[in-house]
C-alpha positions in Angstrom: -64.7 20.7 -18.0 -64.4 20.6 -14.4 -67.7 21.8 -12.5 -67.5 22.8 -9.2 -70.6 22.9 -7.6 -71.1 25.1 -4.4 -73.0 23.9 -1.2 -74.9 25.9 1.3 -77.6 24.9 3.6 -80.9 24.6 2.0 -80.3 24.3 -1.5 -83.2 22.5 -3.0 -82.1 18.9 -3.9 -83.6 19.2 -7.3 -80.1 21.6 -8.1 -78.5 18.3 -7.6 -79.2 17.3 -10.9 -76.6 19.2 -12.9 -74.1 16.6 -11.1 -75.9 14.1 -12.6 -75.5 15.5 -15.9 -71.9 15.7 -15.5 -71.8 12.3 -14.0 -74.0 10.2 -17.2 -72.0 12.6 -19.7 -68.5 11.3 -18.3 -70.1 8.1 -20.7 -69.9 10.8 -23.1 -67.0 13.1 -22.6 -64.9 11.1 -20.4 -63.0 14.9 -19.4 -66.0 15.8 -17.4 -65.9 15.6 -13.7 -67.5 17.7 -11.0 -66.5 18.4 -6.6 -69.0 19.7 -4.2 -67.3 22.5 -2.3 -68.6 24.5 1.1 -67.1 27.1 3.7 -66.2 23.4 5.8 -66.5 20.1 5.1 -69.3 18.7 7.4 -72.4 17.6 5.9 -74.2 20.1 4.1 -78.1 20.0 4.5 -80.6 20.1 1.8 -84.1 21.4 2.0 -85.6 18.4 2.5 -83.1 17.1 4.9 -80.6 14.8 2.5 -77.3 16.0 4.1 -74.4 16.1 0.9 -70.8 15.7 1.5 -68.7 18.6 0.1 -65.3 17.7 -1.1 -63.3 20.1 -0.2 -63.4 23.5 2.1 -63.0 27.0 0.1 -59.6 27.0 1.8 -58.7 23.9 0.3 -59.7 25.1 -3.5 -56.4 25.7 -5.0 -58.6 26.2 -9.2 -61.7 26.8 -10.1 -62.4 25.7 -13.7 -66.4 26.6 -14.2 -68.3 27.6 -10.6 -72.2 26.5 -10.2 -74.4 28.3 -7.7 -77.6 26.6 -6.9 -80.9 27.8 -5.8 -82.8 26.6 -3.5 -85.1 28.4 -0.2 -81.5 28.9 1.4 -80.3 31.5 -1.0 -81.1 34.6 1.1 -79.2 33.2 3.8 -76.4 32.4 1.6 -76.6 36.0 -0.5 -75.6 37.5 2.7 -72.9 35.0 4.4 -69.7 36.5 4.1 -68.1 33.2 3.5 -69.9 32.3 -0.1 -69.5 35.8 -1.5 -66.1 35.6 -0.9 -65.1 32.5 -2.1 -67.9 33.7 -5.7 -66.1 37.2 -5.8 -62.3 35.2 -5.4 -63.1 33.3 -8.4 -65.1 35.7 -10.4 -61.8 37.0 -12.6 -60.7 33.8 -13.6 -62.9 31.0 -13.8 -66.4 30.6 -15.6 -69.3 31.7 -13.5 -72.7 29.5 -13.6 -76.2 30.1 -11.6 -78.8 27.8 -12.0 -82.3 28.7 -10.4 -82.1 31.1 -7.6 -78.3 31.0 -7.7 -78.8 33.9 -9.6 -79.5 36.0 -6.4 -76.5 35.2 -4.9 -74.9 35.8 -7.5 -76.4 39.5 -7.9 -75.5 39.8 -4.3 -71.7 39.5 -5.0 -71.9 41.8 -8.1 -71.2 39.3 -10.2 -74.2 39.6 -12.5 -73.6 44.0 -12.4 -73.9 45.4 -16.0 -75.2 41.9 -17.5 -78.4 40.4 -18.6 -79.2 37.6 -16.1 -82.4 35.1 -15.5 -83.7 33.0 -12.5 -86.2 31.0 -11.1 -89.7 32.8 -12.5 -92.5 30.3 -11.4 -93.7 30.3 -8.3 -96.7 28.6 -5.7 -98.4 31.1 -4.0 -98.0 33.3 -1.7 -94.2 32.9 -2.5 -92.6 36.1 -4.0 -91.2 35.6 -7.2 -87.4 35.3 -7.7 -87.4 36.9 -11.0 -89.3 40.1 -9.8 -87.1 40.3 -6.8 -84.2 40.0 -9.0 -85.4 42.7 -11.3 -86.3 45.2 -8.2 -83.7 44.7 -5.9 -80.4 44.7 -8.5 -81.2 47.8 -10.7 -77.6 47.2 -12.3 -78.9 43.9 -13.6 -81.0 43.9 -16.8 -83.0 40.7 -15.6 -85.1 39.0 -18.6 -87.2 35.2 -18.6 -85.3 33.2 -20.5 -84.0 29.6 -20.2 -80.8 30.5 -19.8 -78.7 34.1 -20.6 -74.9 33.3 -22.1 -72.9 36.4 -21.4 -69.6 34.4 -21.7 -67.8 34.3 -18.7 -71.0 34.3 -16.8 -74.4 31.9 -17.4 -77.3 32.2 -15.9 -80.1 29.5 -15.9 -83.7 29.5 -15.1 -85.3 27.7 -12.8 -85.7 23.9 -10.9 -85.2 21.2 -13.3 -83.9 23.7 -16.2 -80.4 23.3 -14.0 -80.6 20.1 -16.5 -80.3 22.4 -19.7 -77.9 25.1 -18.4 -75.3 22.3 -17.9 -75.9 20.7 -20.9 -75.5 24.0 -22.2 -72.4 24.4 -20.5 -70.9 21.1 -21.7 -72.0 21.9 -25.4 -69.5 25.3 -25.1 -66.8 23.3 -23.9 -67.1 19.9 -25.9 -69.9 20.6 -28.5 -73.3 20.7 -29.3 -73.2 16.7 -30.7 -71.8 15.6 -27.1 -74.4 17.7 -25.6 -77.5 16.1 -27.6 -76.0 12.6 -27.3 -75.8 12.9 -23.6 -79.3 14.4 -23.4 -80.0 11.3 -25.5 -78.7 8.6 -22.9 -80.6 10.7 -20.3 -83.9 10.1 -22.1 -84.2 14.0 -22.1 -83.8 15.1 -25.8 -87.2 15.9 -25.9 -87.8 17.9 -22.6 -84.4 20.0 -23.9 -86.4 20.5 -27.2 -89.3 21.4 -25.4 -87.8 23.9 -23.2 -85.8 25.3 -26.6 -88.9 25.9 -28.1 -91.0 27.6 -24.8 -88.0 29.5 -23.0 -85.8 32.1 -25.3 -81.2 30.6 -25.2 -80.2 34.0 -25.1 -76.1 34.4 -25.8 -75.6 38.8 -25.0 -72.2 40.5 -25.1 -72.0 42.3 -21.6 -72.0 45.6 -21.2 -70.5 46.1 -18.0 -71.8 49.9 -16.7 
């Protein structure tokens, strides 16, 4: 599995860590690699000011195996820039579709997540708004449920912050297999968070009904 991850200004860092799944289960599942991608290749900042290198352009992406959409406090700049729904809606038809977090809005903003069940970020410090509300209110088309992640098939949604860490483990388990998923959980010293967030949050896998 090839995971390209897409960059926009202020995506919270903590998204980052799906790469790092992808990057300790190469240990793993040697087939597993990952490319940071953004509408140009200068320095893309994070929310708290770390500055990540994309790969390539959108220009330059000649395949898209599995797309990730990160959340982050920059989503509802990037849920209206012309550029990312573009290059989400380009690759909607043939490649696998991944949110993590409030990618999820972005993704609802392309009409990705139209006709399916979807999740997203639902806890919140306040007075921020929640995600998962907004989701549910804005996108009447989506059937919007709290879950730790919704499997439709083409399209995966996961909930929010650090559960980015079980949506691509849950990702990796479709491709190569629950066992590679565990052991690399396992080398990660995060068997027992992934069983804990198992047991709290619903794994929902729904056949879509497009309407």
């Amino acid at each position: 599995m090839e995971l390209t991850y897409l960059l926009y200004p202020d995506i919270e860092p903590i998204d980052l860590a799906a790469l790092g799944v992808i990057s300790m289960g190469r240990r793993i599942v040697p087939e597993l690699s990952y490319r940071t991608v953004a509408a140009t290749k200068a320095p893309v900042a994070m929310s708290n000011g770390l500055r990540v290198l994309p790969d390539q352009s959108f220009d330059e992406v000649q395949a898209v195996d599995v797309l990730m959409i990160p959340g982050g406090p920059g989503w509802k700049a990037a849920s209206v820039d012309a550029a990312v729904l573009a290059f989400i809606r380009k690759w909607t038809p043939s490649a696998g579709i991944c949110s993590v977090c409030t990618g999820a809005m972005i993704l609802a903003a392309a009409g990705t997540l139209d006709g399916l069940t979807a999740t997203t970020k639902s806890v919140v410090v306040p007075p921020e708004g929640s995600p998962m509300d907004e989701l549910r209110n804005r996108y009447e088309r989506v059937e919007v449920v709290d879950a730790l992640l919704v499997d439709t098939g083409k399209v995966v949604t996961g909930g929010g912050v650090t559960l980015c860490i079980d949506t691509t483990l849950h990702l990796i388990a479709r491709r190569h297999g629950e066992q590679a998923a565990e052991e690399i959980a396992r080398i990660m010293e995060y068997g027992g968070a992934r069983a804990a967030n198992a047991a709290r949050l619903p794994n929902l896998v729904v056949r879509p009904q497009r309407r």
